[in-house]
C-alpha positions as CSV (number, residue, x, y, z in Angstrom):
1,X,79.2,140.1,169.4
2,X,77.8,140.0,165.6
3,X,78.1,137.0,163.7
4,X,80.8,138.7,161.1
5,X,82.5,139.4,164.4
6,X,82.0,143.0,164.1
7,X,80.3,145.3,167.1
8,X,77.7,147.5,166.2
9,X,77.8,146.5,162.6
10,X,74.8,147.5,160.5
11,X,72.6,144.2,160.1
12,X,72.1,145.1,156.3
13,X,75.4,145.0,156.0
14,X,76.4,142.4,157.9
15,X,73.9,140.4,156.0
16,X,75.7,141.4,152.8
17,X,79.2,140.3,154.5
18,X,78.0,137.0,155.0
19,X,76.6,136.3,151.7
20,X,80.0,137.3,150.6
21,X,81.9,135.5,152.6
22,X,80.5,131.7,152.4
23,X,81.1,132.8,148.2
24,X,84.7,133.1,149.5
25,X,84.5,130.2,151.6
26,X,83.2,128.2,148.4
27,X,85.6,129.6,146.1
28,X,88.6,129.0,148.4
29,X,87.7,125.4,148.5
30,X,86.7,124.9,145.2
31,X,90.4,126.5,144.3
32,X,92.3,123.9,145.6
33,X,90.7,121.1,143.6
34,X,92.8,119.1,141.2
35,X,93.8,116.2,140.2
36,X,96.2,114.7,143.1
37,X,94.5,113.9,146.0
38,X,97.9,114.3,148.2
39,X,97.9,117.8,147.5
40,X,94.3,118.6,148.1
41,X,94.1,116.5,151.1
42,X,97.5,118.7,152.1
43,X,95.9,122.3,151.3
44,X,92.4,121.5,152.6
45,X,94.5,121.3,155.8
46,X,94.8,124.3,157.0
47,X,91.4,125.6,155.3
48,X,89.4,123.3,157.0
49,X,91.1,124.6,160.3
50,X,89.8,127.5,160.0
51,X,90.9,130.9,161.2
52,X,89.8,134.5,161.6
53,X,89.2,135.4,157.7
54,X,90.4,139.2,158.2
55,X,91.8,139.0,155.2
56,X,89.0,138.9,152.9
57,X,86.5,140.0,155.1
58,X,88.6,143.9,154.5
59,X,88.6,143.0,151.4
60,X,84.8,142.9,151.0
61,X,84.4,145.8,153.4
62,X,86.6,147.8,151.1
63,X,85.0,147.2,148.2
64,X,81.8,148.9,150.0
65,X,83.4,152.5,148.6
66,X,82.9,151.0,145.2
67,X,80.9,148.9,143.5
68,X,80.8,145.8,146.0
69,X,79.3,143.5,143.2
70,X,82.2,144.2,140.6
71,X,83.6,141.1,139.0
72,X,86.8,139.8,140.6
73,X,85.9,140.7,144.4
74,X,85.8,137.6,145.4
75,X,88.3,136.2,143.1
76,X,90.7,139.4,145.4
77,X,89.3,138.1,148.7
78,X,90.7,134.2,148.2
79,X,93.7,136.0,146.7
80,X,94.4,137.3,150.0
81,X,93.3,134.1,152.0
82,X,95.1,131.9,149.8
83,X,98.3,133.7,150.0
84,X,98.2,133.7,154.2
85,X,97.3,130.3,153.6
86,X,100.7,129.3,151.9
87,X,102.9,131.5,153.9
88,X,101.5,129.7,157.3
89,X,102.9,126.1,155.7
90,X,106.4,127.6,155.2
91,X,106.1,129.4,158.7
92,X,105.2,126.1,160.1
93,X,108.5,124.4,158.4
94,X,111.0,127.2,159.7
95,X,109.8,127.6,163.1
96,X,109.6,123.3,163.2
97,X,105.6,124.1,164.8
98,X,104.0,120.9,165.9
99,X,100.4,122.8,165.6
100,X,98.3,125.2,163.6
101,X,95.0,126.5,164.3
102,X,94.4,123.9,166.7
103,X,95.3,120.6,164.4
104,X,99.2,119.2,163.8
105,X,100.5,121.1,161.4
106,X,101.5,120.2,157.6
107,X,105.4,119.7,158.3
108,X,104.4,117.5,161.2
109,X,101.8,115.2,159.7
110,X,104.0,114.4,156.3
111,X,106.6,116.4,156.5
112,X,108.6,119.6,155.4
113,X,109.1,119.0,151.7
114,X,105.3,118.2,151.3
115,X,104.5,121.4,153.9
116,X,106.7,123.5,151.6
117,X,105.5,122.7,148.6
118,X,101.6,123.0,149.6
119,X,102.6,126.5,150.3
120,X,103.9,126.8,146.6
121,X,101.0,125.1,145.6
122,X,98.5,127.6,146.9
123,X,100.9,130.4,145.7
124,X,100.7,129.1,142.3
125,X,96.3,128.8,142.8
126,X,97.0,132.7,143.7
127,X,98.4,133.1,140.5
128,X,95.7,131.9,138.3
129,X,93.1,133.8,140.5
130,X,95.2,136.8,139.8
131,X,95.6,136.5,136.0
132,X,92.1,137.3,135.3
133,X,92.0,140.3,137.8
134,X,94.3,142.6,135.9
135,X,98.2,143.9,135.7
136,X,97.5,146.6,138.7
137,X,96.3,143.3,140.9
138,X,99.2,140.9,139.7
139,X,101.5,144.4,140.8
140,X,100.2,144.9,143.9
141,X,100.5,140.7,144.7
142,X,104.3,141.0,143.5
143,X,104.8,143.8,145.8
144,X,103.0,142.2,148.5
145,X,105.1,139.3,148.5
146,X,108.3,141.2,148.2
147,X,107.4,142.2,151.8
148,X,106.6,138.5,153.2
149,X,109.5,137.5,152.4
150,X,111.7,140.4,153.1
151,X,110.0,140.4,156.6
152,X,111.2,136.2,157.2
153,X,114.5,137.0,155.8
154,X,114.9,139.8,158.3
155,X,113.4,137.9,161.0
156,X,115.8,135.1,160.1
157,X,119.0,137.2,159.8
158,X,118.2,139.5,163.3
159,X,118.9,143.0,163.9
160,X,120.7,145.6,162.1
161,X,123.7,147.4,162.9
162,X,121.8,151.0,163.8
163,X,118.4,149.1,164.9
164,X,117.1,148.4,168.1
165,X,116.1,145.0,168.6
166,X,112.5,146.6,169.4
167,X,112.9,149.0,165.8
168,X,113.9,146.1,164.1
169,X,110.9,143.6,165.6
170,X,108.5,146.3,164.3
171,X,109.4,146.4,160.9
172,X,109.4,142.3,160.6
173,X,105.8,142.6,161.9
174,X,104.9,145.5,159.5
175,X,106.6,143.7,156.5
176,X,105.6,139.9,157.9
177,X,102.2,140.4,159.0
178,X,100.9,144.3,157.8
179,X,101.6,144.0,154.7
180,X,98.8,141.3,153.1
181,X,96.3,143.3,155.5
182,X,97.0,146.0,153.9
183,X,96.9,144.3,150.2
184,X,93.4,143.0,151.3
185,X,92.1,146.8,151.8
186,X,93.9,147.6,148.9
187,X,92.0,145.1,146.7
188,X,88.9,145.9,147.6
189,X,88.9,149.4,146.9
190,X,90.9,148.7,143.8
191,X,89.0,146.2,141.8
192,X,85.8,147.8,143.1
193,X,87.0,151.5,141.3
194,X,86.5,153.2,144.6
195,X,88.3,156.9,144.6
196,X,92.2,156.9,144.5
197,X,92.5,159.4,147.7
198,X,90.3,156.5,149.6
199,X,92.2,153.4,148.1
200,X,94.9,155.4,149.8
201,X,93.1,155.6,153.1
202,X,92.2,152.2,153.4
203,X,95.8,151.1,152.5
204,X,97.5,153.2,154.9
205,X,94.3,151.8,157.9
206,X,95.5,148.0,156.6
207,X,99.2,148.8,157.2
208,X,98.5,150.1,160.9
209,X,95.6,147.6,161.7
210,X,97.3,144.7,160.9
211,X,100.4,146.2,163.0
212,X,97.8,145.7,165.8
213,X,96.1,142.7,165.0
214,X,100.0,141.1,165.3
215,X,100.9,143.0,168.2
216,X,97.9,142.3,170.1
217,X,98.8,138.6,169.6
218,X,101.9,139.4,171.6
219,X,100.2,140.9,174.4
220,X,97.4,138.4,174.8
221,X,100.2,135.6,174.9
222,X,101.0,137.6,178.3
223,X,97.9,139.2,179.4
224,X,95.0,136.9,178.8
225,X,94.0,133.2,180.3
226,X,93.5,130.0,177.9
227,X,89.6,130.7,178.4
228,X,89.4,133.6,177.3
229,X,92.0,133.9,174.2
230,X,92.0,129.8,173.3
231,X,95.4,129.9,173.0
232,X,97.9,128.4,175.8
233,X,99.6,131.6,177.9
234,X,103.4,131.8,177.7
235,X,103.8,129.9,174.8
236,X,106.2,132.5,173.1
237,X,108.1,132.5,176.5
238,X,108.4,128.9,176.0
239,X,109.8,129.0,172.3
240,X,112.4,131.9,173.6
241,X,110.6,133.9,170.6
242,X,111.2,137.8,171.3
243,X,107.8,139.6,171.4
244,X,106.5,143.2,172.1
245,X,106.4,142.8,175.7
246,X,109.3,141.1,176.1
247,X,111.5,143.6,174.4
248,X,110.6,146.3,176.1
249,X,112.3,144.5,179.3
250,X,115.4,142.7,177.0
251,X,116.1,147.0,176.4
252,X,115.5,147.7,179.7
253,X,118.2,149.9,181.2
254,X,116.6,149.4,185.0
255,X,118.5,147.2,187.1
256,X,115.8,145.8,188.7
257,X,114.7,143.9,185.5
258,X,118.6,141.9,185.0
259,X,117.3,138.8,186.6
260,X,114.1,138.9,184.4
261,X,115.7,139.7,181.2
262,X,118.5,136.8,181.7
263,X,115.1,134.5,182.2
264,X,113.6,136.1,178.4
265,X,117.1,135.9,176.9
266,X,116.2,132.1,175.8
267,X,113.6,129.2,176.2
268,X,111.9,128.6,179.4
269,X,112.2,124.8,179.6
270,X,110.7,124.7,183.2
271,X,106.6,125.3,183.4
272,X,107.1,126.7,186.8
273,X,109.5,129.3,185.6
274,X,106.9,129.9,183.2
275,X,104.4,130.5,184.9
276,X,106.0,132.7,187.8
277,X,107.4,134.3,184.8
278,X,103.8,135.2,183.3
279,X,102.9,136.8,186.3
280,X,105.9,139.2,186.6
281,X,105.2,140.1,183.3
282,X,101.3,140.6,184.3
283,X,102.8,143.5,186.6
284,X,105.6,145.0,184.6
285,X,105.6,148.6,183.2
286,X,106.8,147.0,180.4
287,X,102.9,145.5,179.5
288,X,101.6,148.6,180.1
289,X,104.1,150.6,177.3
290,X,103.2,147.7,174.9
291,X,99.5,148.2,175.2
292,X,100.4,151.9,174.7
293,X,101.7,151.7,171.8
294,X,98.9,149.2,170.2
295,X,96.6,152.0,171.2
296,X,98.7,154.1,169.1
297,X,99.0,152.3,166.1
298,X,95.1,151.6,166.5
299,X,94.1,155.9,166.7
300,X,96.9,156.4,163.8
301,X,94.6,153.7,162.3
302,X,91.3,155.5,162.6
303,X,92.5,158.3,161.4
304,X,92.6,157.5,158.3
305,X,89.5,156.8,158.0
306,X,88.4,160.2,158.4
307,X,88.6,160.8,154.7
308,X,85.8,157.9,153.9
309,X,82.3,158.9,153.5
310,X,80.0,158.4,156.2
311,X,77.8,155.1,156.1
312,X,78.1,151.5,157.2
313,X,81.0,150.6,155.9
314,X,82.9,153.2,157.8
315,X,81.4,152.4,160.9
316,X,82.3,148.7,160.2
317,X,85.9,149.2,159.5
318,X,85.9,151.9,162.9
319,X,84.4,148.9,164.6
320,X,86.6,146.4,163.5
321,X,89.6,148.2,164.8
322,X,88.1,149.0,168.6
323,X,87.4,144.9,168.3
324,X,91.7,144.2,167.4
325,X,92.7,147.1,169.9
326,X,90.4,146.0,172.8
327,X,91.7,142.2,172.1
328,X,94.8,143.9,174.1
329,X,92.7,145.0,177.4
């Protein structure tokens, strides 16, 4: 694997990313300077933890159907960072998560009034990035955040009258998770004055990639070993949180699944349960559909990338996707 965490990536480019992104790094840091040392000691938290970066790392790539060096690139990626940042704190306070990224979270270490106003803190840093990149930027961050917040209250409240419990998980994950990935594209080609009809493209590939990049999560909760993901197997099992795989069972019309989906119908207190539980799951149809249906999203994904001119930035963004899709296998 490259260091940008991109197969096959063009080294010229990849160099490029990297400059890029440590200016990112340094600007997301330096953002959250001021003059209480409580609240920088609470939003260098979760920076300091780490994470992927998608975010502004499709923002950069994006920008690579523009002009890559415009003023306010940058400024576009931390907007995107900075705004996953904030919504992670309030995530933390409603879902009452001990960890994040490894470390205790916010809520935990003080508690939830500071976690939830960190989070408002960092939206409020967003804001002044945002100011100097224009009133199409500030639009397309109000629309944005329409959609994060519509996607917690509709997680909150449950499903619809009309909706499946599966139709209605899907559209949480598009509006909760899809939606800032798809800003990120967005910004890049925006602010960079790439062509409207591939601003479009790379909006629509956000939307769909990030679909995956959540859904994958759901599957490799299931499917994959603490070595090989980092993360501990069955812990959505544990919290009684309804995921991809375990939908497609909770809908199941088979009788053969009523004593599995009584089991996935609320917490699994007992480790043993979870664990014999893990490897039904391991051998149900029902892992199989899900990973279906992330290869789905991921070829709707490429496909809109057909539109984009040939180069390395095309064959980074194809690349990126095979790398969320085959997270799954």
């Amino acid at each position: 694997m490259t260091k940008i965490g991109i197969p096959d990536i063009d080294p010229v480019l990849e160099q490029e990313l990297l400059v890029s992104m440590a200016e990112v790094e340094v600007l997301l840091r330096g953002s959250i300077e001021g003059k209480y040392p409580l609240v920088i000691e609470t939003s260098r938290h979760l920076v300091d933890a780490g994470g992927k970066r998608l975010r502004p790392l499709l923002t950069l790539i994006a920008s690579q159907f523009g002009n890559p060096k415009a003023k306010g690139i940058i400024e576009a990626a931390v907007v995107c960072e900075l705004t996953h940042l904030g919504t992670l704190y309030h995530d933390d306070v409603m879902d009452e998560a001990p960890l994040r990224r490894g470390v205790e979270s916010a809520n935990n270490r003080w508690n939830n009034t500071v976690a939830i106003l960190t989070g408002d803190y960092l939206f409020a840093k967003t804001s002044q990035l945002l100011a100097d990149l224009g009133p199409e930027a500030v639009r397309l961050q109000a629309f944005t955040f329409e959609r994060l917040v519509i996607g917690q209250i509709t997680e909150t409240q449950g499903s619809s009258e009309g909706k499946t419990q599966l139709e209605h998980y899907l559209n949480v994950v598009a509006d909760k998770t899809a939606s800032l990935i798809s800003a990120s594209a967005r910004y890049g080609a925006m602010i960079s004055g790439a062509d409207v009809k591939i601003m479009d493209a790379l909006t629509k590939f956000g939307e769909e990639i990030g679909t995956v990049f959540q859904l994958a999560d759901d599957i490799i909760d299931i499917a994959s070993d603490s070595k090989e993901s980092g993360k501990t197997p069955g812990t959505d099992l544990r919290e009684g949180v309804p995921t991809l795989v375990t939908l497609f069972i909770l809908e199941s019309s088979d009788p053969a699944d009523a004593e599995l989906k009584k089991i996935l119908s609320a917490p699994i207190t007992d480790e043993a349960v979870v664990a014999e539980t893990i490897m039904k799951l391991r051998s149900h149809s029902a892992l199989t559909k899900s990973r279906e249906l992330v290869a789905g999203y991921g070829q709707s994904a490429q496909k809109h990338l057909e539109i984009l001119p040939e180069g390395p930035a095309k064959a980074a963004l194809v690349g990126l996707s095979q790398a969320v899709i085959s997270r799954t296998s």
